[in-house]
C-alpha positions as CSV (number, residue, x, y, z in Angstrom):
1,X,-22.8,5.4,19.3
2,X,-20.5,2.3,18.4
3,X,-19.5,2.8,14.6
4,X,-20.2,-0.5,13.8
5,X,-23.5,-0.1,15.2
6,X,-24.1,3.1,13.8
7,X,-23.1,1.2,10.4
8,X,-25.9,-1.2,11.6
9,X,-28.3,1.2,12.0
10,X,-27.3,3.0,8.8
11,X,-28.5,-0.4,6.8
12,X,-31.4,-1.0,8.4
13,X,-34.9,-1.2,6.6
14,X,-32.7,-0.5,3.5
15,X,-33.3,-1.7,0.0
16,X,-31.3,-4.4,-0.8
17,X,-29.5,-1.7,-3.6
18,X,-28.9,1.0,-1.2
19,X,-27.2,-1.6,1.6
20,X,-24.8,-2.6,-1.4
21,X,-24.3,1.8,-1.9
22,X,-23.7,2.2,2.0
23,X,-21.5,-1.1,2.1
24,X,-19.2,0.3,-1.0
25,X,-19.1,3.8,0.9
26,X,-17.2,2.5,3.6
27,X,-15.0,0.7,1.6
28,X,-14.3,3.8,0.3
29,X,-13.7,6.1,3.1
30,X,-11.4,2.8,4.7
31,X,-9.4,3.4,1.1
32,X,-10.0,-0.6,0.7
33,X,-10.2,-2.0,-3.2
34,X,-13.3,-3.7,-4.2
35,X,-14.8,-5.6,-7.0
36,X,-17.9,-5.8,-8.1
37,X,-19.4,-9.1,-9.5
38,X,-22.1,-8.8,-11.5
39,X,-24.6,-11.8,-12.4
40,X,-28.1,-12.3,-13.8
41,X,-29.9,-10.8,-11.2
42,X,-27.4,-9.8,-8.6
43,X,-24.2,-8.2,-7.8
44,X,-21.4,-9.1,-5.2
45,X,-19.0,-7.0,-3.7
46,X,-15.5,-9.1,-3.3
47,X,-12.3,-7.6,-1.4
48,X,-8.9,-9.1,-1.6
49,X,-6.5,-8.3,1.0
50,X,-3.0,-9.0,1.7
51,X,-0.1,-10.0,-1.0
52,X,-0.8,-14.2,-1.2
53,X,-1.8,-17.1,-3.5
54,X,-4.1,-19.1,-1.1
55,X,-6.7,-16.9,0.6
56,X,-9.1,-17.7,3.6
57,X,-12.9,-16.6,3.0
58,X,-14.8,-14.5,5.5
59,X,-18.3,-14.1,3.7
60,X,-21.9,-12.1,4.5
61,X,-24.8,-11.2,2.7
62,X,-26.4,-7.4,2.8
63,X,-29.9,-8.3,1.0
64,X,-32.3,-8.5,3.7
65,X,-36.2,-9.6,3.9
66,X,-38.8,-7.5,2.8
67,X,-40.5,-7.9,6.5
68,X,-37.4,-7.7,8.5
69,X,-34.8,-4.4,9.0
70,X,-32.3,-6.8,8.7
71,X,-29.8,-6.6,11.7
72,X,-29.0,-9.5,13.2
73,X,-29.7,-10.9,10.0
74,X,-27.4,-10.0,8.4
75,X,-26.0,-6.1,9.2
76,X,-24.4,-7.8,11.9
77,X,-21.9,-9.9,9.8
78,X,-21.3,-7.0,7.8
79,X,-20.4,-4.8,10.6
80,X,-17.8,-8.1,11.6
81,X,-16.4,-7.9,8.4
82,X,-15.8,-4.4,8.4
83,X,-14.0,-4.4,11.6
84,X,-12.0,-7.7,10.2
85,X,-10.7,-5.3,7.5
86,X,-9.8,-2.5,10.5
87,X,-7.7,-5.1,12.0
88,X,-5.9,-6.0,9.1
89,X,-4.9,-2.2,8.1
90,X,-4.0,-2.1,11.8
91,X,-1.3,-5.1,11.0
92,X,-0.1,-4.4,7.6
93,X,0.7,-8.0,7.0
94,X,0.8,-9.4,3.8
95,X,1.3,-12.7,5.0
96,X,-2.0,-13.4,5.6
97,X,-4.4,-13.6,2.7
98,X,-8.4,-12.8,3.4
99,X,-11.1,-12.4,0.8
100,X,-14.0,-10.9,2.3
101,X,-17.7,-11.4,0.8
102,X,-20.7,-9.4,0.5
103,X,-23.0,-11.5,-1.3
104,X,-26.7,-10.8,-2.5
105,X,-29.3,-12.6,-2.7
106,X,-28.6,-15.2,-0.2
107,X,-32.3,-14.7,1.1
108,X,-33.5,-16.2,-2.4
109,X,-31.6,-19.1,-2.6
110,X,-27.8,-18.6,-1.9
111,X,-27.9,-17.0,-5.5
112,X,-24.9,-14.6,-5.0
113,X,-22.6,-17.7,-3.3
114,X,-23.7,-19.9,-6.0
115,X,-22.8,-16.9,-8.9
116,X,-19.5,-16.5,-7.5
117,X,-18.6,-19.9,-7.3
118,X,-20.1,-21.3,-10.2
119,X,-17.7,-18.3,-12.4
120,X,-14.7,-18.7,-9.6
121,X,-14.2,-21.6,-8.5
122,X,-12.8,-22.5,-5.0
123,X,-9.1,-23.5,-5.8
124,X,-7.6,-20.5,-4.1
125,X,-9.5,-20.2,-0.7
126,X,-7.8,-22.4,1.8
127,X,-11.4,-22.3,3.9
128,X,-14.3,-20.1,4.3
129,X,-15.9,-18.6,7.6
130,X,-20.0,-18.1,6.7
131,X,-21.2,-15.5,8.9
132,X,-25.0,-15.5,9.8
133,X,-26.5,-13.8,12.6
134,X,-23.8,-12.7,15.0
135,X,-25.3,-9.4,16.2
136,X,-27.2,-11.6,19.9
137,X,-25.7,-13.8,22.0
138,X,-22.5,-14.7,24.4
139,X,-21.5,-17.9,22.8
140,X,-20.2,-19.2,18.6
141,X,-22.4,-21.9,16.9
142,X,-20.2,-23.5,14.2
143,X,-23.0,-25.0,11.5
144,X,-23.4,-28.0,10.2
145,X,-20.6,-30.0,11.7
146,X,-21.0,-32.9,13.4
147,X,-18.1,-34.0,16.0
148,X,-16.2,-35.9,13.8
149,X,-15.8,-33.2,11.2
150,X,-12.4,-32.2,11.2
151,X,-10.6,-29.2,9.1
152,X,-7.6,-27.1,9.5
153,X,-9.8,-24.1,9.1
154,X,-12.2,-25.5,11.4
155,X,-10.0,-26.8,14.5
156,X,-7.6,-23.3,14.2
157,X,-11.1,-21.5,14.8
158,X,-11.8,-23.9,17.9
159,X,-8.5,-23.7,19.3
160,X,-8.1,-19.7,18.7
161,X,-12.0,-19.2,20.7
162,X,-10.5,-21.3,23.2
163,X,-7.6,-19.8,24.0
164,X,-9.6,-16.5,24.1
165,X,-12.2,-18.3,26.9
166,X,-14.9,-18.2,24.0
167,X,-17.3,-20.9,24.3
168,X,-17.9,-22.6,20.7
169,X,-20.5,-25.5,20.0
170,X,-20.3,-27.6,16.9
171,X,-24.1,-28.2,15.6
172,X,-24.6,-30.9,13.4
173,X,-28.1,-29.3,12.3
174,X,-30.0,-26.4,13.2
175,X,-33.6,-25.4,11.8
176,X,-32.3,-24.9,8.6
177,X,-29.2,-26.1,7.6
178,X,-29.2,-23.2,4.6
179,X,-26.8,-20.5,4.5
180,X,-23.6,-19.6,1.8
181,X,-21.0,-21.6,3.2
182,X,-23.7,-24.5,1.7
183,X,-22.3,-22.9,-2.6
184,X,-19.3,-23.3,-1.3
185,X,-18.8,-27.2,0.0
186,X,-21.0,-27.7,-3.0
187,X,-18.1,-26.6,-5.4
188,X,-15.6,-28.6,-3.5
189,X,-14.3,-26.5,-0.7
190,X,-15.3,-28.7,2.4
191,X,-13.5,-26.5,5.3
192,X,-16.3,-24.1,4.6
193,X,-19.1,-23.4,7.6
194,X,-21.0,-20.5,9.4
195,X,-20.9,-19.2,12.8
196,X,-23.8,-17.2,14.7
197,X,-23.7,-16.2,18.1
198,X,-26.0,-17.5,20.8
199,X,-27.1,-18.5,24.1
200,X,-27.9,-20.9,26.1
201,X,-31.5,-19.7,26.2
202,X,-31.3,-20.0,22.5
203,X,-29.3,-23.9,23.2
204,X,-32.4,-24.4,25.8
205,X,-34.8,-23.7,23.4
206,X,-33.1,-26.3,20.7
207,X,-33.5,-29.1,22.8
208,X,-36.9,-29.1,23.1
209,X,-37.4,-27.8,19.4
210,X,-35.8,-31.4,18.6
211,X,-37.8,-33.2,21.0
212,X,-40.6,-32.1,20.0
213,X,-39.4,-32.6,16.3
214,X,-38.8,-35.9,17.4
215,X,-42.1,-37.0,18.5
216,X,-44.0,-35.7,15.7
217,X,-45.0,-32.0,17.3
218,X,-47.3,-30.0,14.8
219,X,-45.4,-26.8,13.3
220,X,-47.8,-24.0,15.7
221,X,-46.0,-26.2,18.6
222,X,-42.6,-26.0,17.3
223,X,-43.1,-22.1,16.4
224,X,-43.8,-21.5,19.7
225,X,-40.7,-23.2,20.9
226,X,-38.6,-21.6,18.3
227,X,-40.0,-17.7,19.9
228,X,-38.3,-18.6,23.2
229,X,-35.0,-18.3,21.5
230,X,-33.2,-15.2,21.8
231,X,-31.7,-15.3,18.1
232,X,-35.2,-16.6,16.3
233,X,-37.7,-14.3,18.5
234,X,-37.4,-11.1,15.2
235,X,-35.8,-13.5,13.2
236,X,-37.3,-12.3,9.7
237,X,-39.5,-9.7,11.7
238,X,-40.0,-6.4,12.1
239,X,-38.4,-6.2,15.3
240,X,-34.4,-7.3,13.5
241,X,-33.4,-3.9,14.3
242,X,-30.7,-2.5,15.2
243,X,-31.0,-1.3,19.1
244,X,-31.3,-5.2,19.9
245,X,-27.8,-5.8,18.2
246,X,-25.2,-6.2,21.4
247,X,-21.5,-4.5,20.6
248,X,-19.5,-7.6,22.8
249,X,-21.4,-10.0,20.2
250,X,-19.7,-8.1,17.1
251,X,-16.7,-8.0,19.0
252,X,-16.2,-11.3,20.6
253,X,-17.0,-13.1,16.3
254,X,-14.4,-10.4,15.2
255,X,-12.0,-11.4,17.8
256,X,-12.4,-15.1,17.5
257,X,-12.6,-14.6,13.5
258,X,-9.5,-12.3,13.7
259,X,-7.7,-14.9,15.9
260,X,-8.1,-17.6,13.9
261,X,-6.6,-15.7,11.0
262,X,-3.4,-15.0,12.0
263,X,-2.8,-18.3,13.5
264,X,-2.8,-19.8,10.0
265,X,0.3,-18.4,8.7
266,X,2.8,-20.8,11.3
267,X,1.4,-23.7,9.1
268,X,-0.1,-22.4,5.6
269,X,2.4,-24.8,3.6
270,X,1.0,-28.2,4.8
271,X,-3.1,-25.9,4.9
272,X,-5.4,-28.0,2.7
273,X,-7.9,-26.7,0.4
274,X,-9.5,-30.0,0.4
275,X,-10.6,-31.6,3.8
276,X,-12.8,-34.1,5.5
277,X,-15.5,-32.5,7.3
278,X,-19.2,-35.1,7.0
């Protein structure tokens, strides 16, 4: 088995403290430094890599719903971020400065985000890359930007799928626009958003979810039009397990995460922490 899937499966149907346990293991046997942030009601595991001031985020959160396993939502992101950190022992460069996230509680509010940025601050992350979902699917949503957002963060990742052949889709909304890039852009980073992999069964199905939105559907119709999509059909269920997470999916939002980091260096002294993105 895949050891990124195997990590999947590892985590599933987990309580939320024993994913945090499981997550610091590997850490441990991949000899990578953590810290642990401790809050009110939660605790966040942060990881600095590489030998720089200004940083660029990778987040994910490992607390999970009580119904659900919790693969695709959100073991998969972990198992990205893990192989993220792979890459970078691979390259040994300390040019390029990543902190990557674990954040709890992000089922209950985007409590851990919030915690971390409410005591931290924002002023040393260039941008951060939310990742939600990323376990299903052939294609990258980037959520919630609309076409004229623009970001140096944001168009790297465009340009860096593209040169890779990846298809990416800008979404200005989706069913809910809620996720932890959202504690992020609240404490002023604005080149902050989330990618999840999908379809076009899964696009398909969002046209006629906001169709139907449009004309006033009642929520059993737009339930029903939300099961046809691939991503939402064990979204919160029992079935978010981990035999339906596809390897190319946590490869291909590595990759195109991965890309996009080490394309930043050729212009990190004119990267802004501050950008317009509406």
């Amino acid at each position: 088995m895949n050891k990124h899937i195997d990590l999947i499966r590892q985590l599933d149907n987990k309580p939320n403290h024993t994913r945090l346990e499981i997550i610091v293991n590997y850490l441990k046997e991949m000899g990578i430094d953590y810290r642990r942030q401790e809050y009110a009601t939660g605790v966040n595991l942060v990881v600095d890599l590489g030998d720089t001031g200004k940083r660029v985020g990778i987040s994910s959160h490992f607390d999970r719903v009580p119904a659900a396993p919790g693969a695709n939502d959100n073991s998969s992101a972990i198992a990205v971020c893990m192989n993220i950190m792979e890459k970078f022992q691979e390259r040994k460069n300390n040019g390029i400065g990543l902190r990557i996230f674990f954040f709890d509680e992000e089922e209950t509010g985007l409590k851990g985000s919030a915690a971390y940025t409410n005591r931290y601050g924002v002023e040393d992350l260039l941008g951060l890359i939310n990742l939600e979902l990323v376990g299903i699917g052939d294609q990258l949503a980037i959520w919630p930007v609309n076409q004229n957002a623009s970001g140096a963060l944001l168009e790297t990742f465009e340009r860096s799928s593209k040169a890779q052949h990846l298809t990416t889709r800008r979404f200005d909304k989706i069913v809910t626009n809620t996720a932890d890039h959202l504690s992020f852009r609240r404490a002023g980073l604005a080149d902050a958003f989330t990618i999840t992999c999908i379809s076009d069964k899964d696009i398909e199905a969002a046209g006629h979810y906001y169709s139907a939105l449009a004309q006033g559907a009642h929520t059993e119709a737009l339930l029903r039009i939300l099961s046809q999509a691939p991503i939402f059909i064990n979204y919160h269920q029992p079935g978010d397990t981990y035999d339906k997470i596809e390897e190319k999916a946590i490869l291909m939002t590595s990759s195109a995460v991965w890309d996009t980091i080490i394309s930043i260096p050729s212009f990190s002294s004119s990267f802004p922490s501050r950008c317009k993105n509406p």
